[in-house]
N, C-alpha and C positions, 0 to 999 in steps of 0.2 A: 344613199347607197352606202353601206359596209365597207372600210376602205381596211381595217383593221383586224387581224386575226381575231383579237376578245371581241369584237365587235360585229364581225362575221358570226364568231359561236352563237355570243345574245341571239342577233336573230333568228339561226335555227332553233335554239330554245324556246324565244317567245313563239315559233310558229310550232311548235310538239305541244306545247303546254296550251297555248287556242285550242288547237284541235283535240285533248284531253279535256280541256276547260269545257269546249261544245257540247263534245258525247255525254257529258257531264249533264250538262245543264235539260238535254235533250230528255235524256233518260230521267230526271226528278219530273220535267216535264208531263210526260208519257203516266209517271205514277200518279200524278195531279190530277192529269184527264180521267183515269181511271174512277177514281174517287168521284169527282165529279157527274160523269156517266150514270157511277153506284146510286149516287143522289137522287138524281135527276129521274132515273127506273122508279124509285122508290123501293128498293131491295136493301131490307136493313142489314140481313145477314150482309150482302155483297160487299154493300157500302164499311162496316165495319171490317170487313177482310181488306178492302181497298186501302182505309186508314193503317192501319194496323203494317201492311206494306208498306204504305209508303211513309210512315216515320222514319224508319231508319233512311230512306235515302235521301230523306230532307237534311237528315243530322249528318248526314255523309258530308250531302253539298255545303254544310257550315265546315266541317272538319278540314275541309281539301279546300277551304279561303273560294268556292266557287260563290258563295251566296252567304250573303251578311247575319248573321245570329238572329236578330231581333226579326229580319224579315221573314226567315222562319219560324219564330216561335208565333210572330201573327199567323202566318199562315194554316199550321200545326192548330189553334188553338180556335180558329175564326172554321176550318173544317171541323174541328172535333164535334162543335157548336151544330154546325148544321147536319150532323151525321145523327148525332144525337135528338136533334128534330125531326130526321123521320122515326126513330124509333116508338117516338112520343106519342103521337096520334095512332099508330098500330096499337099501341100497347092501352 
C-alpha cells in the first residue's frame, strides 16, 4: 500500500495510464479482427480498406510505447502478405 504522497500519486498514474494503455491495446485489437474477417470473406476490396485502416493505429500503439516496433512491423508486414494473397488468385 501507498504510505507516501509521490507514492500515492504513481499509483493513481499507473492506474490512468493501464486503463489508456487497454483502450489502446483494445482498439489496435478490434482493427486486427477487422482485417482478419476482410481476409477470411475473401473481399479484396474490404480486406485492403481493412489494412489500410488499421496501419495507422498499429504505428499509434508503437508511438504511445503500447506495443513494441518490430512486433508491429511483423505484424503490418505478415497481413500485407496475406491481404495481398487474396488479391492474387481473383486477379
Amino acid at each position: 500500500m501507498a504510505n507516501t504522497t509521490q507514492s500515492k500519486k504513481r499509483a493513481r498514474q499507473s492506474e490512468t495510464r493501464f486503463a489508456i494503455n487497454k483502450a489502446r491495446r483494445s482498439r489496435i485489437r478490434t482493427f486486427l479482427r477487422k482485417v482478419e474477417e476482410a481476409i477470411a470473406s475473401g473481399d479484396e476490396s474490404a480486406a485492403k480498406a481493412a489494412l489500410h485502416n488499421a496501419q495507422p493505429e498499429l504505428a499509434r500503439g508503437v508511438s504511445k510505447g503500447v506495443l513494441h516496433k518490430n512486433t508491429v512491423a511483423r505484424k503490418m508486414s505478415r497481413l500485407a502478405k496475406r491481404v495481398k494473397a487474396v488479391e492474387a488468385p481473383a486477379s
